[in-house]
Each structure stands twice: as structure tokens, then as C-alpha cells.
C-alpha positions in Angstrom: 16.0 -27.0 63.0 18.3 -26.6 59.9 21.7 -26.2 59.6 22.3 -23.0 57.5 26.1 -22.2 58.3 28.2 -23.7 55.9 31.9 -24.8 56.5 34.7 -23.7 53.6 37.4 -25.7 52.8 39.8 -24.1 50.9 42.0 -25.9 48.6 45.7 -25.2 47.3 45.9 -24.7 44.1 49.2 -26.1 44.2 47.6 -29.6 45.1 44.9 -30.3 43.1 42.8 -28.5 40.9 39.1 -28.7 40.7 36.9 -30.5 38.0 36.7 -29.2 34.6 33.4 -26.1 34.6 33.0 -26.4 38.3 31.4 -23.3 40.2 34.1 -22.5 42.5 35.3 -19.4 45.1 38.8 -18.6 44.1 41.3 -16.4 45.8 42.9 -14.4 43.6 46.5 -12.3 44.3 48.1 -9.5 42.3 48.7 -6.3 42.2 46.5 -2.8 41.4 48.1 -1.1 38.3 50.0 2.2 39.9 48.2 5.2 38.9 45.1 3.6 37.8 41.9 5.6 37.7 39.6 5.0 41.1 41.5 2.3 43.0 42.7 6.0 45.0 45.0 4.3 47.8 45.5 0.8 46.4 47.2 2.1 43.3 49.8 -0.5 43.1 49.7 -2.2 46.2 49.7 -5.7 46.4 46.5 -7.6 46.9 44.3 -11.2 47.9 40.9 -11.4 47.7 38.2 -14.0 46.5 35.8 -14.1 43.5 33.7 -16.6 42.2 34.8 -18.2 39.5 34.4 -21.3 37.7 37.8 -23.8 36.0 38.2 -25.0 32.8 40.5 -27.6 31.1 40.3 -25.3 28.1 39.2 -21.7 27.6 39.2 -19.9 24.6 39.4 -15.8 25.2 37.1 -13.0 23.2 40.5 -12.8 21.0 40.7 -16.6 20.6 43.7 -17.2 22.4 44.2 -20.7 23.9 44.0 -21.2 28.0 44.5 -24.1 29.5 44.0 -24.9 33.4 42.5 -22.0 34.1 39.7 -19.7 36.5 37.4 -17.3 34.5 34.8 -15.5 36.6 31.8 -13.9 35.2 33.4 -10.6 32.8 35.4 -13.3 30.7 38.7 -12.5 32.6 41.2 -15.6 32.3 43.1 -16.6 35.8 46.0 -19.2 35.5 47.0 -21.4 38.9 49.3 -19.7 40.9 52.9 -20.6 39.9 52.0 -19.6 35.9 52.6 -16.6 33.9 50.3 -14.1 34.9 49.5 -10.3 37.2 46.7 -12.3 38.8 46.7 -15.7 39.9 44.0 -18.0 41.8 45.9 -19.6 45.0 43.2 -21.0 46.6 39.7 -22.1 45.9 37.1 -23.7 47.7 33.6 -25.4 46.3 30.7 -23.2 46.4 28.5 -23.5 49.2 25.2 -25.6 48.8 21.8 -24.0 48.3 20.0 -22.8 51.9 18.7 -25.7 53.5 20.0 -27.8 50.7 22.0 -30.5 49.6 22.8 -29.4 46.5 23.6 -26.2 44.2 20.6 -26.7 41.2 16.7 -27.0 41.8 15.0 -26.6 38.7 10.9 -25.8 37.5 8.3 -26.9 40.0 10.7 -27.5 42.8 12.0 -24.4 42.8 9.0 -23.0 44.8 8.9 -25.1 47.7 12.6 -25.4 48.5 12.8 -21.1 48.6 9.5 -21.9 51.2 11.3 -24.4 53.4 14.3 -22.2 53.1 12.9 -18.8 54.3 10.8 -21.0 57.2 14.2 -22.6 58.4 15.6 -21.8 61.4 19.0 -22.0 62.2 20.8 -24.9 64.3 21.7 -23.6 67.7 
């Protein structure tokens, strides 16, 4: 039987950071903008919540301003370390989880195949 659970350890960002373009889930705090349009009941309240993100030792945004130490997840949106200048800072994060019934977070070209079989015929540890 495999072992498909996966443990997460999560990781202040006030002790270590991870490694320059690592894949990571971050937890983010901030707060809604009061009054803006669809967030109905969260308008300005305070919030925590995770998003996958990846850091980078040095990030340049779409109007070529310089970031350094930071989280960007996938719509280009730059997240400093808590403790920096910013509405919405990463606290935590923790490394991604590996690949179902996998050691690792890539398979590439023919072997793709036959680890998605032994995935989806896996059964989980009791």
C-alpha cells in the first residue's frame, strides 16, 4: 500500500527563508480594501490564508521595480517576508507536497505515463 497523506511543515518566515525559485505554500496576512467591489462582508477585515507561491532572491515587477526577498504567486503579485513594508505579507510557508505516490515534484516525457498509472492504482496506507 502507498502512503498518499502528506505531512506539512510550516516554516517561520522569521527563521529562514526558503531557496531562491522554490515552489512553495505561503501564508499570506493582510487586510481586504474597505469598500471594495465583491469581497461583500470581508470589506476591510483582516485576513490569513495560503497560496502557492514560489521565492526569489530578486524579482523584477511588470513596472521594473526591484524586489528582493520576496513570494510571487502565479498573477505576478510581489509578497515581502513578514516584518517588511507591505498590505500583504507571507508569514509562513511550507514546501509543496511531493507528487502522488512520489518522491519527487517533476516527472518528465515517457515517465509521465506510468507514474499517473501507479498513482491512480495506489491505495492508501491504513
Amino acid at each position: 500500500m502507498a502512503d498518499l497523506n502528506s505531512q506539512v511543515i510550516w516554516v517561520d518566515v522569521r527563521e529562514r527563508l526558503p531557496a531562491d525559485g522554490v515552489p512553495v505554500a505561503a501564508a499570506i496576512t493582510g487586510r481586504y480594501p474597505a469598500g471594495s467591489a465583491g469581497s461583500g462582508t470581508a470589506s476591510g477585515e483582516a485576513f490569513w490564508l495560503v497560496r502557492p507561491m514560489y521565492f526569489t532572491t530578486l524579482h523584477f515587477g511588470e513596472d521594473g521595480t526591484e524586489h528582493k526577498d520576496c513570494f510571487v504567486d502565479s498573477d505576478g503579485v510581489v509578497r515581502p517576508p513578514h516584518g517588511l513594508a507591505g498590505d500583504e505579507t507571507v508569514t509562513h510557508w511550507a514546501e509543496l507536497p511531493t507528487l502522488p505516490d512520489r518522491t519527487t515534484h517533476l516527472v518528465l516525457g515517457k515517465d509521465v505515463q506510468p507514474a499517473l498509472q501507479n498513482a491512480w492504482s495506489a491505495r492508501p496506507a491504513s
